[in-house]
N, C-alpha and C positions, 0 to 999 in steps of 0.2 A: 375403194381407193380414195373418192373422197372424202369421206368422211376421214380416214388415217390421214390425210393432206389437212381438214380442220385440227382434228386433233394435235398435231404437230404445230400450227400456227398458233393456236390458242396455246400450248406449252412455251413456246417462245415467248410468246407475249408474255406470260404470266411471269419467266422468267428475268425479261429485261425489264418490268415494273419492281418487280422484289429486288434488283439489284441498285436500280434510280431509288429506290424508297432507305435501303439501308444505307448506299453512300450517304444520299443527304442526311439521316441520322446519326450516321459513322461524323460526319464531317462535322455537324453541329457539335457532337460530344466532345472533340478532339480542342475543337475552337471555344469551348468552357474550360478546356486545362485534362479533361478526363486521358484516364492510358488507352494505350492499341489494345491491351488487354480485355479493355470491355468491350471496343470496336469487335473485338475477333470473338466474344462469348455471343454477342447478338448474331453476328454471323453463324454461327454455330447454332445456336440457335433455332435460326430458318435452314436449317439444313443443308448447308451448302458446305460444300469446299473450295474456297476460295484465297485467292492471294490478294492479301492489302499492299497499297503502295502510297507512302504520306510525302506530301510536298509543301511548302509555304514557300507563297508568292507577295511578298509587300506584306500588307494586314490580314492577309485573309490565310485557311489553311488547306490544303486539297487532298480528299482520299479519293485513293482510284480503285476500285474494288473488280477483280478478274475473276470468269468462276467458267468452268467448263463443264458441260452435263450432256448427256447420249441424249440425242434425239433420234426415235426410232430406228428407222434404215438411214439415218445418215450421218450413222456416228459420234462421233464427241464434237461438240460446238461450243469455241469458245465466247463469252460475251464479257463487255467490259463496262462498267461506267465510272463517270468520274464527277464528285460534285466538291465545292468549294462553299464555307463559310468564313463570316468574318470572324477575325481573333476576338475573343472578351476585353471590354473596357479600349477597346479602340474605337 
């Protein structure tokens, strides 16, 4: 039982650092001018299915990337992140 209860936490974790690491890459791309298009191959990628959501706020750009995955006994868990870069030549 604990050990299924590490395993499960270490999943998670590993989870919400892969998604912090691809927003802020997603987010830099987008604020060089690149498409969603490549935003959604890197995701793909890393194997996820997941929904992009782009925002600009002033200079900077924001991707919020949402991705749901089975964890063990307790179902589908959704996790979210959200990072912001600054626009190019601003």
């Amino acid at each position: 039982m604990i050990m299924l209860l590490a395993v499960t936490v270490i999943s998670i974790s590993f989870t919400r650092v892969q998604l912090v690491e691809l927003a802020g890459t997603g987010a830099r791309a987008l604020a060089r001018g690149e498409s969603i298009q490549i935003v959604n191959e890197l995701i793909s990628e890393a194997n996820l299915k997941a929904e992009t959501q782009v925002s600009e706020q002033d200079f900077t750009i924001c991707l919020k990337i949402t991705a749901e995955k089975p964890v063990f006994h307790l179902g589908m868990l959704s996790f979210a992140e959200k990072s912001c870069a600054r626009k190019s030549g601003l």
